[in-house]
Every structure is written in C-alpha cells, then in structure tokens.
N, C-alpha and C positions, 0 to 999 in steps of 0.2 A: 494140656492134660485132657480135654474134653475129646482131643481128637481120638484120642486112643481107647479110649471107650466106648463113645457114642458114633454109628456111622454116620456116612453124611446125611441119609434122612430124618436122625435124632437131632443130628445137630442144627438143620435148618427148622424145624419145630421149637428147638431149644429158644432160637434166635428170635424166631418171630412172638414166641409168648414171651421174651423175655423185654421185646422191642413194643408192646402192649402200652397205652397207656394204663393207668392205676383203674381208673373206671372200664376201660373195654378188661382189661384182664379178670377185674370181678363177674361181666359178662361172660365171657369164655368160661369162668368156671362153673355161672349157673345153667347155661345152656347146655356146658357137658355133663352136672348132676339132672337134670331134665332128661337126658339120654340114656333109651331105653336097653342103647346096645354095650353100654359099660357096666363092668357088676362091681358092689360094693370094694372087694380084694381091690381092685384099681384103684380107688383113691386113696387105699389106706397109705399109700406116701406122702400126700397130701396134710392127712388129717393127722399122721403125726409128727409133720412136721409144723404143725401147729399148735399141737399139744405141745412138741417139746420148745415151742417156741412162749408159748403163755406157761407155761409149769415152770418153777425154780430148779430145773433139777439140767446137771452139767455134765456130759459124757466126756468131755475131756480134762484128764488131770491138770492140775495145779501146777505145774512144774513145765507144763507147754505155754505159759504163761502168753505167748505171742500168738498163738494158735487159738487158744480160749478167748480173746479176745473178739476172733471171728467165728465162734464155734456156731452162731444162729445164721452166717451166711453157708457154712461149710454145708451144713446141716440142711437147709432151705433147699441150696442147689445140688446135691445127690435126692432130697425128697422130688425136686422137681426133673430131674436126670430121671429117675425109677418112673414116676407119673408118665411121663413119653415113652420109657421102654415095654409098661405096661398097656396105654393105651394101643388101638389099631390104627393106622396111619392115616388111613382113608375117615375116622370118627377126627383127627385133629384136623386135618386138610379142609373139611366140612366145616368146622367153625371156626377155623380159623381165617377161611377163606369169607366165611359173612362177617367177620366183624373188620378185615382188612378193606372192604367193598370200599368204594367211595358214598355209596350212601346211607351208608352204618352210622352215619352221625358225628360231628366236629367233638368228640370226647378227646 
C-alpha cells in the first residue's frame, strides 16, 4: 500500500525513521524541532497524532471492530506518512544522515 502513495524518496525516509532506534528517533525529532527551516504547519501531523494518540477519543466506528483495534497504528503511520510528505527532503537526508553516522553513539 505504501507503495502507491509514497514515492521511492518517501518511502526510503519512511524506512530509515521507522528503522531508528526509540532513543535516536527522539533525537531526530528534536534536532528537526531545532530547525529553523521547518514551519510549525509541518509538524502538525506529528502533534496530532499524538494528541490523538493520548486523548480518548476514536475516529473509527465500532462496527470495524478489527480495524479499531489498530486504529493508533493506522493513525501513527499516515501522521508519520504526511510528516515526510511535508518535510523537504534535503532537511530529512540532513539528520538523518547525522544520527545514521557511526559516530552518533551506540543508542
């Protein structure tokens, strides 16, 4: 599915933030709040998929009952899908390429 939406330069972004560990991925997201060449609009996939991920509140009915189940993954990875389509490619390449370094630290 991802292929059909995201091209292959989304999709190797995809891969590499998704391939992060837990702590470099927190890195990544603070070095790109840090950065002066993204504007607020950019992270709002981000931020709400975090709202909607801490708030009680369920976009998908009751009756997908198998769907609902994964509705905080569905959810996560279109917020994080939109976040890469948003950013410019040359601002992920940039840190993502310092935190892939080998001397970015055994995290």
């Amino acid at each position: 599915m991802i292929d059909a939406i995201a091209s292959p330069s989304e999709r190797d972004h995809l891969r590499r933030i998704i391939g992060l560990p837990a702590r470099r991925k927190l890195r990544f997201l603070f070095g790109l709040t840090r950065d002066d060449r993204l504007t607020p609009l950019m992270f709002a996939p981000l931020v709400g998929v975090i709202a909607y991920t801490l708030l009680p509140v369920n976009v998908i009915p009751r009756w997908l009952f198998l769907l609902r189940k994964f509705d905080n993954l569905i959810i996560g990875a279109v917020g994080l899908w939109l976040f890469v389509k948003l950013t410019p490619p040359e601002v992920l390449d940039e840190h993502l390429a310092s935190l892939e370094a080998p001397s970015a630290g055994s995290s």
